[in-house]
C-alpha positions in Angstrom: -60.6 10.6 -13.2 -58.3 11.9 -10.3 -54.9 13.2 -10.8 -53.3 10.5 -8.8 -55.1 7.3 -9.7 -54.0 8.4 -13.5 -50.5 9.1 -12.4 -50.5 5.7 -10.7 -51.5 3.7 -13.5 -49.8 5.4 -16.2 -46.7 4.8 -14.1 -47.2 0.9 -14.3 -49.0 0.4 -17.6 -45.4 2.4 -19.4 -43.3 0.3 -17.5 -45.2 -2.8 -19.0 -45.3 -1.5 -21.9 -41.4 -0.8 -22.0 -40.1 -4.0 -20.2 -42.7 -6.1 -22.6 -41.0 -4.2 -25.6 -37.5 -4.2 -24.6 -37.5 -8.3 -24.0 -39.1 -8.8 -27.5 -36.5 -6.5 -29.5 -34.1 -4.4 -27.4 -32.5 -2.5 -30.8 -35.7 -1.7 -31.8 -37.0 -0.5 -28.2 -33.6 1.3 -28.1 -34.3 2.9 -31.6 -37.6 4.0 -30.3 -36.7 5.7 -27.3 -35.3 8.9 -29.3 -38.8 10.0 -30.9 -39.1 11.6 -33.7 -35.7 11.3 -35.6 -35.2 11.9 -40.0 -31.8 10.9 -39.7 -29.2 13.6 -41.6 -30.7 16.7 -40.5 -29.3 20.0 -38.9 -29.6 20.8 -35.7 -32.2 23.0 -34.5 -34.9 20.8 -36.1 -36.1 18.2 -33.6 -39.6 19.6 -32.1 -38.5 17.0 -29.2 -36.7 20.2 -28.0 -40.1 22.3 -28.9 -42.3 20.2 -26.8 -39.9 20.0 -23.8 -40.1 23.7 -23.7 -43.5 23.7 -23.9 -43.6 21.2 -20.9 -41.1 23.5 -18.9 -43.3 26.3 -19.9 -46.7 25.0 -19.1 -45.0 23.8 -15.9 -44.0 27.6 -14.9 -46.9 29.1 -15.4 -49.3 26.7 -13.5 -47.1 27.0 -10.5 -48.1 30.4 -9.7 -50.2 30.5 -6.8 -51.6 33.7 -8.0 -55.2 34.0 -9.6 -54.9 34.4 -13.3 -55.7 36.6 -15.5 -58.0 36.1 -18.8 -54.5 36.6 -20.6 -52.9 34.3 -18.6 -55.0 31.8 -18.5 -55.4 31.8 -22.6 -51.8 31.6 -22.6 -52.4 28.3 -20.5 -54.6 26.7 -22.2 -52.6 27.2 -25.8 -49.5 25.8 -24.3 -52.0 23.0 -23.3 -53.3 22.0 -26.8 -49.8 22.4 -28.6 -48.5 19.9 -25.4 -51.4 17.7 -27.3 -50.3 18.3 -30.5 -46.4 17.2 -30.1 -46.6 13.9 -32.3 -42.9 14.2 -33.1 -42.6 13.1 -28.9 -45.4 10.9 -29.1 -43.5 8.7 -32.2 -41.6 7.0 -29.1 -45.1 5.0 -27.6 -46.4 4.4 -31.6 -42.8 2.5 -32.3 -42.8 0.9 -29.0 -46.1 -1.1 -29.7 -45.2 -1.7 -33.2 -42.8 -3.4 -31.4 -44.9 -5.6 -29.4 -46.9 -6.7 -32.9 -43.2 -7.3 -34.4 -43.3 -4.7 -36.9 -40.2 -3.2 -37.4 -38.9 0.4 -36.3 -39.8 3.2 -39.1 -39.0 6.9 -39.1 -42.4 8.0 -40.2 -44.3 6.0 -37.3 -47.9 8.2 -37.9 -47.3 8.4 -42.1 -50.9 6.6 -42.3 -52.7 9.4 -40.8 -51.3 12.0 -43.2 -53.8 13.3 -45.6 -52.8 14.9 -49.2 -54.9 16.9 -50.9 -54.5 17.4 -54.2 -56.2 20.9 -55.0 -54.5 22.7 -53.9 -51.8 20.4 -52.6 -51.2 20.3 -49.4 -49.9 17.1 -47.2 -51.7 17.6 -44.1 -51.0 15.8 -41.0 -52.8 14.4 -38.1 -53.8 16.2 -35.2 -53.8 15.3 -31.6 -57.2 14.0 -31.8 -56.5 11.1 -34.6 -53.1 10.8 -33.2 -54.0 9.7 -29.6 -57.4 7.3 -30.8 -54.8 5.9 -33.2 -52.6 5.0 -30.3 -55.3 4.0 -27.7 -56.7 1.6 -31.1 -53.2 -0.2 -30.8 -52.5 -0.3 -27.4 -55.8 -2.1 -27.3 -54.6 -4.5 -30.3 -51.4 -5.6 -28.6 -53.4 -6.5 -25.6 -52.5 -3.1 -23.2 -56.1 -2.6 -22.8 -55.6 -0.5 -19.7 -53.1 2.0 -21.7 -55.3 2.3 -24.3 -58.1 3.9 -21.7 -55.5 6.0 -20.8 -54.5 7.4 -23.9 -58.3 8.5 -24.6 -58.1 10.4 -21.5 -54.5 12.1 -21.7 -55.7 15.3 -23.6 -59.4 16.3 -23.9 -60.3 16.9 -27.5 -63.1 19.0 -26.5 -60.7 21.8 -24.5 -58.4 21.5 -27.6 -60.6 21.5 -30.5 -62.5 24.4 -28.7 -59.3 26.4 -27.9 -57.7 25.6 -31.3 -60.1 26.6 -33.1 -61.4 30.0 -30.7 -64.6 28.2 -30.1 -64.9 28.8 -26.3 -65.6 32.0 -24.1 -64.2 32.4 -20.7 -66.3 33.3 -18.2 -66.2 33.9 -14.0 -68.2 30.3 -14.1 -65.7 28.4 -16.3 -64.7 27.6 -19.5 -68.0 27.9 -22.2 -67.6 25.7 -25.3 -69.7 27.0 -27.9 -69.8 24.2 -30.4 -70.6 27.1 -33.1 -70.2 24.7 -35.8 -72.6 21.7 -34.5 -73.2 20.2 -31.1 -74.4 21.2 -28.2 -72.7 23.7 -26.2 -71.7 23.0 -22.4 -69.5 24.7 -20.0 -66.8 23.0 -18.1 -66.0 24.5 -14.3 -62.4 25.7 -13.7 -61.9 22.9 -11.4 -62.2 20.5 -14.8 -60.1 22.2 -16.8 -57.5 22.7 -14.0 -58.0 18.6 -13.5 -57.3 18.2 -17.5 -54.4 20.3 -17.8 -52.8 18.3 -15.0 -53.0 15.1 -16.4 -51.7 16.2 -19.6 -48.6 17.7 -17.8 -48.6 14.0 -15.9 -48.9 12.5 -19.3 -46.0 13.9 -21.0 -44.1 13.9 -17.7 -44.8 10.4 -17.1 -43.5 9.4 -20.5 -40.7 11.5 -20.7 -39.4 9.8 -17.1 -39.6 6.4 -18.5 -37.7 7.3 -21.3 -34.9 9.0 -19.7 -34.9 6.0 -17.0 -34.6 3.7 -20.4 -32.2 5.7 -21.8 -29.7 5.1 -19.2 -30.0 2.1 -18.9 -27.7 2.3 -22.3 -24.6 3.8 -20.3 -22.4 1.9 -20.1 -23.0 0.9 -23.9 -24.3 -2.3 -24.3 -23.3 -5.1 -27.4 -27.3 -6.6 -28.6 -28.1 -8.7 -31.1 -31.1 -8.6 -32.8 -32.6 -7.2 -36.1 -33.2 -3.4 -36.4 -36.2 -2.4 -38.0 -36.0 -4.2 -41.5 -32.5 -5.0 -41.6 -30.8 -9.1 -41.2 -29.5 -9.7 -37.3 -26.7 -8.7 -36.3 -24.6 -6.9 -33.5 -25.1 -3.6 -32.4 -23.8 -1.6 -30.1 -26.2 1.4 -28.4 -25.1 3.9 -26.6 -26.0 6.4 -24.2 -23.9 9.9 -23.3 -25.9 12.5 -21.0 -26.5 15.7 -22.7 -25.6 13.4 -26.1 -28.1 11.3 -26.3 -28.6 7.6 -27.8 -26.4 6.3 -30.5 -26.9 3.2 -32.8 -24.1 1.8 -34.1 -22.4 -1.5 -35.8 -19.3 -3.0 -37.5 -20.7 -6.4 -38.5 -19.7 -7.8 -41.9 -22.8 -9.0 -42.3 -25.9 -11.1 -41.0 -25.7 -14.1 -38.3 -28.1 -15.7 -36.4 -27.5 -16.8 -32.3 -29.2 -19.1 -29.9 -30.2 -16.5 -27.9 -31.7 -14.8 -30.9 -33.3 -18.0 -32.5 -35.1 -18.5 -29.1 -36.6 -14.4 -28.7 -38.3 -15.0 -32.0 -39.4 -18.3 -31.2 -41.3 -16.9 -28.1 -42.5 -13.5 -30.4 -44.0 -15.8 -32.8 -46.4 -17.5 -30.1 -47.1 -14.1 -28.5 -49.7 -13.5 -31.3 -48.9 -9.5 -31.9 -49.8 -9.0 -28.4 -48.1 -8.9 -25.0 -49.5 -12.0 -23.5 -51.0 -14.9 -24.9 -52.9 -17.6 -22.7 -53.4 -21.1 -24.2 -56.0 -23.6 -22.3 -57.1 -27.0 -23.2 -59.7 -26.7 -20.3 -61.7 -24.1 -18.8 -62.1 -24.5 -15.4 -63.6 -22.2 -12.4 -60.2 -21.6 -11.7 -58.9 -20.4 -14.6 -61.9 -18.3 -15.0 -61.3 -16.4 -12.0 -57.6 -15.6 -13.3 -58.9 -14.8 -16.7 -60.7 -12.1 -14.9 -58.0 -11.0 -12.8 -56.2 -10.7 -15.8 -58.8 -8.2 -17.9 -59.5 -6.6 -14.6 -55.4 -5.6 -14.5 -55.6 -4.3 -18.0 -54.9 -7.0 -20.1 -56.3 -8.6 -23.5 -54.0 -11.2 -24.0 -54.2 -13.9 -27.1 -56.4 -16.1 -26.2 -55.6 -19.9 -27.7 -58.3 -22.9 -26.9 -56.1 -26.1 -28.1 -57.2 -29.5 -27.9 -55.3 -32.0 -25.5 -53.0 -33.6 -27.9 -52.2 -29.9 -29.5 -51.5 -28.9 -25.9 -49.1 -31.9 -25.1 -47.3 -31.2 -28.8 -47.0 -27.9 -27.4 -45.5 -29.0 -24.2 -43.3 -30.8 -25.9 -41.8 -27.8 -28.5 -41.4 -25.8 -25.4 -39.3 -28.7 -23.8 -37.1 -29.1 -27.0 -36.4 -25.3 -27.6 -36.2 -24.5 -24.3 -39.2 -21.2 -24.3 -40.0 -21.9 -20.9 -39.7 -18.4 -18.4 -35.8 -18.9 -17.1 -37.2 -16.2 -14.4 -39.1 -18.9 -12.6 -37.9 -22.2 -11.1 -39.8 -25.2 -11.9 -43.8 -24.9 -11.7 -46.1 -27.8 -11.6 -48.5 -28.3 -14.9 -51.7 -26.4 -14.2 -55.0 -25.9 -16.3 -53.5 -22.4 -17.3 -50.0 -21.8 -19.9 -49.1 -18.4 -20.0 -46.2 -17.1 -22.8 -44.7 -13.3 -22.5 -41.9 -12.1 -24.1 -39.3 -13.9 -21.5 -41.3 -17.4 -22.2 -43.4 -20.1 -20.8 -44.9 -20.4 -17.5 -48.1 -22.1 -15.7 -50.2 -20.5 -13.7 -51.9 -21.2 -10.5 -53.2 -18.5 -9.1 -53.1 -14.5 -9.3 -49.9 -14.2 -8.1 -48.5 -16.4 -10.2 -49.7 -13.6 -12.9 -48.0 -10.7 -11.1 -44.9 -12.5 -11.5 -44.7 -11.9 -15.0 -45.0 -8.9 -15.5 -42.2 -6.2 -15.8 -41.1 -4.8 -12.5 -41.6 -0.5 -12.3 -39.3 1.3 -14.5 -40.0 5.0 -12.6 -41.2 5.4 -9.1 -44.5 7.5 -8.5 -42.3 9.6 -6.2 -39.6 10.3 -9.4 -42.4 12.3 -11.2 -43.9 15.2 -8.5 -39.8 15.8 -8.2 -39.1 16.1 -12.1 -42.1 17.9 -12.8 -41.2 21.2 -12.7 -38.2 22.6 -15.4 -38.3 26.2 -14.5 -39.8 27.0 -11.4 -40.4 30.5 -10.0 -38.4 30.7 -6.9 -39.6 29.4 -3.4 -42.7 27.8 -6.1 -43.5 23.8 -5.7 -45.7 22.2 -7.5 -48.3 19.0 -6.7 -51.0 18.0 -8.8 -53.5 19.8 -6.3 -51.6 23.0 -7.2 -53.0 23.7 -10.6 -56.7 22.7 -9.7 -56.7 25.2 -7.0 -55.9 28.0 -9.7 -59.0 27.2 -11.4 -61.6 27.6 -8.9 -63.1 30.1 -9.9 -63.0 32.3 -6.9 -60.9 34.9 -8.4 -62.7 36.0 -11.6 -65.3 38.5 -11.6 
């Protein structure tokens, strides 16, 4: 895939994912933002901080217009795979679709994957591999079908696994993967592996941009009510202080329960676990066509067939709790009833669709300027920059 149609996408699909997840539960999307977090620890503990060097690193060394050495380039690649391997950063997406299927904020986000072994003991956990296919699986549960493509192509298990474990040979024609230990053995050119490297850096960039942008938009603090992770409603207030970071806090005596509140869940229930859910009670050429614009944006959203009287009983609940989409003014009826986190809304046509969704939370042009931490002076950095490196043309 190119560097830029990634960027591009990526770029939208996190800002669906994001605005979908903030309108369902804001505290937990809030909660979700800081990564990986164990509550009472010192500091000095976070690898948040590791992988952000690693970015600043990876980012300093790939914009050296120089040819690279064999050194350098190993050096490259490791920074690569342990860029891969920084679940503690990655915690923030796994929460934030939990999210979206209602579940409720937890500390230990990938605890499933762990593996104990009992002889001799060990609790071993998962690597970037079962990590990203378990977050692609669950994008494509919650209906982010175009995210969860994405997230299989974000790191390449083959460079990592082969790098990882010093199963690869460079060579002035590319990077060899041996596949010592079964499977055939291929080489990938350096204009490949300069291609993958980049859209793991745009990966990690990407993500990190949306939640900085989401951070702020805590400062001022803002009073929410809602539930956070297991505990009863109530108010909170978060919190956001640059070089601080996000804080959580709340004074309530005890649970409550608001109109405002009443209605979110009301809408979450009917949302299926996913981020859209489409009910019909006739299938029409028209409402085929959107369907397809629909899947062909990305989308998998619950799909409910209801009879005629279900549909008007429907109509009906909708009226009396008052679940349809307060962003829209008043639509006609049409063969199409589309719920998202904000409500109820018909649809007409395709662009009734691109209504919903959640407006962009970083601009494209945001990331080429963020990318780099720790340039070398007079350096700038694009994503053709890095695939230039890997050419070839230097190595004899």
């Amino acid at each position: 895939m190119r560097v830029e149609v990634f960027s591009k996408d990526l770029t939208a699909q996190l800002s669906y994912l994001f605005g979908f997840a903030r309108q369902i539960n804001e505290l937990d999307f809030s909660g979700s933002l800081s990564g990986e977090f164990r509550g009472a620890q010192d500091s000095g503990w976070n690898t948040m901080g590791t992988a952000n060097e690693v970015y600043g690193e990876l980012v300093d060394l790939t914009s050296n217009r120089a040819a690279y050495t064999h050194a350098e380039l190993r050096v490259i690649l490791l920074l690569y795979c342990q860029l891969s391997e920084a679940g503690g950063f990655y915690e923030t997406v796994k929460n934030m679709m939990g999210v979206v299927s209602l579940k409720p904020y937890v500390l230990w986000p990938f605890q499933h994957l762990v593996r104990v072994r009992t002889v001799p003991r060990a609790v071993i956990g998962p690597n970037a591999n079962a990590t990203f296919r378990d977050l692609a699986k669950q994008a494509n549960d919650i209906g982010l079908t175009r995210l969860s493509s994405l997230l299989t192509e974000a790191f390449r298990d083959d460079i990592r696994n082969g790098v990882a474990h010093a199963d690869y040979v460079l060579r002035s024609d590319g990077l060899r993967l041996r596949k010592r230990n079964g499977g055939n053995a291929f080489k990938l050119s350096f204009q490949d592996v300069g291609a993958a490297i980049t859209i793991g850096k745009h990966f990690f960039e990407n993500l990190r941009a949306h939640v900085m942008c989401a951070m702020k938009l805590f400062d001022p603090p803002r009073e929410i009510f809602d539930r956070f992770s297991a505990s009863p409603p109530m108010p909170w207030t978060v919190s956001y202080r640059p070089g601080v970071g996000l804080s959580i806090s709340t004074s309530s005596p005890g649970a409550a329960a608001t109109p405002d509140f009443l209605r979110q869940q009301s809408i979450n229930s009917r949302l299926g676990g996913k981020v859209l859910a489409v009910y019909m009670a006739n299938q029409t050429v028209a409402t085929e066509a959107i369907w397809k614009y629909i899947e062909a944006a990305g989308f998998a959203p619950h799909d409910v067939e209801l009879p005629k009287s279900d549909m008007e009983a429907l109509i009906s609940e909708i009226d009396r709790l008052d679940l349809w989409d307060a962003r829209t003014g008043s639509i006609s009826p049409s063969d199409l009833l589309l719920a998202s986190p904000w409500g109820f809304r018909w649809i007409h046509s395709e662009a009734d669709f691109d209504e919903v969704l959640p407006g962009p939370l970083v601009e494209v042009d945001m990331l080429t300027a963020s990318a780099s931490v720790s340039p070398r002076p007079g350096s700038a950095w694009s994503p053709s920059h890095l695939i230039g490196h890997f050419t070839g043309q230097h190595w004899g």
